[in-house]
Phi, psi and omega in degrees: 000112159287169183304295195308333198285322214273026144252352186265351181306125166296307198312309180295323170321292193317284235264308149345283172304341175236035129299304198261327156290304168337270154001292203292308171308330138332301179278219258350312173322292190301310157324312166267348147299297177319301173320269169307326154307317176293323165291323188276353193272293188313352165261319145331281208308353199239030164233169187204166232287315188299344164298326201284006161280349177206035166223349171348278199321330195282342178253009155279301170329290201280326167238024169283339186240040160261126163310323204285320180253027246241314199291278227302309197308312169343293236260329186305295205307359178262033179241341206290153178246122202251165178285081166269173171233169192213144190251155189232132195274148190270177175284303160351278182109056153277150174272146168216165197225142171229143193263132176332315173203147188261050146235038168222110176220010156222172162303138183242154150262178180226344165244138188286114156004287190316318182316310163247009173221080185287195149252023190258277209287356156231355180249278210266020185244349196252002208177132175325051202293331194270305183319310179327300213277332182282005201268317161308324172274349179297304166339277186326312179256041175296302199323293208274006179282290178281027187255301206300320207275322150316345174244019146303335156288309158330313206256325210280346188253029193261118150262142180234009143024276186199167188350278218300286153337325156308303172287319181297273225270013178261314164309300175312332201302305210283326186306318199288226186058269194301293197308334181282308206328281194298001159291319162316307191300318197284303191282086140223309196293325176292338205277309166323322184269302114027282197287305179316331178264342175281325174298328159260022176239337179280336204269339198270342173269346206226303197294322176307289158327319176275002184280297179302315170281330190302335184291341194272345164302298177295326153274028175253335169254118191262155208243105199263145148277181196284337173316320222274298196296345155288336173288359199256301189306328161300335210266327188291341187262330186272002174277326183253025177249319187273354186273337193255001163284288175303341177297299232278309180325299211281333171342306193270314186307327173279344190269312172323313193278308157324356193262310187308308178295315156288357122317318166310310176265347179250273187259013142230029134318306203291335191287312159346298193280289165339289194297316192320292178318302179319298198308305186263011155294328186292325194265016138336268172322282201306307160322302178320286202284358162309311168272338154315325185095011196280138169263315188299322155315321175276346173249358160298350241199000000 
């Protein structure tokens, strides 16, 4: 039997043709995974942890209108935790802003990066991945289909008519034979080479790039839980709980001592002044009546 008829074989054709559209559809992916991670690393790279207070918009932006990271991103931005402030007024009535808690002094998560952004959410989420996977075994069971089914044909053309017939179809039997034989061989042997080549075109196209943003992911968002920052938050409220506490104790002794210093300064000068006017209104009156001669003044007096 030569190469050419066992390659004109349909059964062997079938499993070649779906070896080799397997392949291309593998890379085609694996390419377009590659492709876009590497645009999503090279952008990730040029932030750094002290940016993200005041570049935030710009890594939203870019990665609210990426298709590719655009769903994973959604859902991380509802974990991030932000540096807030609260504005507070001076005697002045000027704003001055105190930051809500001093260990959250950049965006934090409260869920780790890795959660959302893997390989189920940037890699087997971009493509039909369960189909992929399944293709060895479809590969596999090529073998034991079109081998039963060529010498199933096989036993069907066997004559035994007479001598001559007999001998022809006992010769075709053993040819059908041979030929199911290498479809097993072939579909067994492609389905090995297909996984061995998809293991290494997923790792070298797809997990490496994705090894690298996830580490850059992880270190640009540092990762709190939500436990840690309501306690931070207890603890910064039992600080303004105690500052105003104290305020309220110190009140009457700060209202005392203002009553005293404006008494002091106020009234009683005026009293002061006052009396002071008595005085010379009284010492008025008594000239007067001296030189007059009035004695009732003086005893009005």
């Amino acid at each position: 039997m030569n190469i050419l008829h066992i390659l004109t074989d349909i059964p062997i054709l079938i499993v070649l043709f779906t070896f080799l559209f397997s392949i291309i559809y593998c890379m085609k992916n694996y390419f377009f995974i590659n492709k876009n991670l590497k645009i999503f690393l090279a952008f990730i790279s040029n932030f750094k942890k002290t940016d993200l207070n005041f570049r935030f918009k710009e890594i939203d932006e870019w990665m609210s209108i990426n298709p590719y990271v655009s769903s994973a991103w959604l859902e991380f931005k509802n974990t991030l935790v932000f540096s807030e402030s609260v504005a507070l007024k001076d005697r002045n009535n000027d704003l001055t802003y105190k930051e809500v808690s001093s260990t959250v002094q950049n965006i934090q998560t409260t869920v780790d990066p890795l959660y959302f952004f893997n390989e189920d959410t940037l890699i087997t989420s971009k493509f039909n991945n369960k189909f992929l996977q399944t293709i060895p075994t479809v590969l596999t069971g090529f073998g034991p289909l079109f081998t039963f089914l060529n010498i199933a044909i096989a036993f069907g053309k066997i004559d035994f008519s007479s001598q001559e017939k007999t001998i022809a179809s006992v010769a075709g039997l053993m040819s059908s034979m041979q030929t199911a034989a290498l479809v097993s061989v072939i579909a067994v042997g492609s389905s090995l080479l297909f996984l061995l080549f998809e293991r290494f075109a997923f790792q070298s196209l797809c997990k490496k790039p994705l090894s690298q943003c996830e580490d850059l992911m992880g270190k640009l968002f540092d990762n709190i839980s939500s436990e840690k920052f309501l306690l931070e938050l207890l603890k910064e409220t039992k600080i303004q709980n105690n500052s105003i506490s104290n305020l309220i104790t110190a009140m009457p002794n700060h209202f005392k001592v203002a009553l005293n210093a404006g008494i002091a300064s106020n009234l009683v000068p005026y009293l002061e002044n006052l009396i002071f006017g008595i005085n010379q209104v009284n010492k008025n009156m008594k000239e007067v009546a001296k030189h007059s001669g009035g004695d009732d003044v003086d005893d009005l007096f």
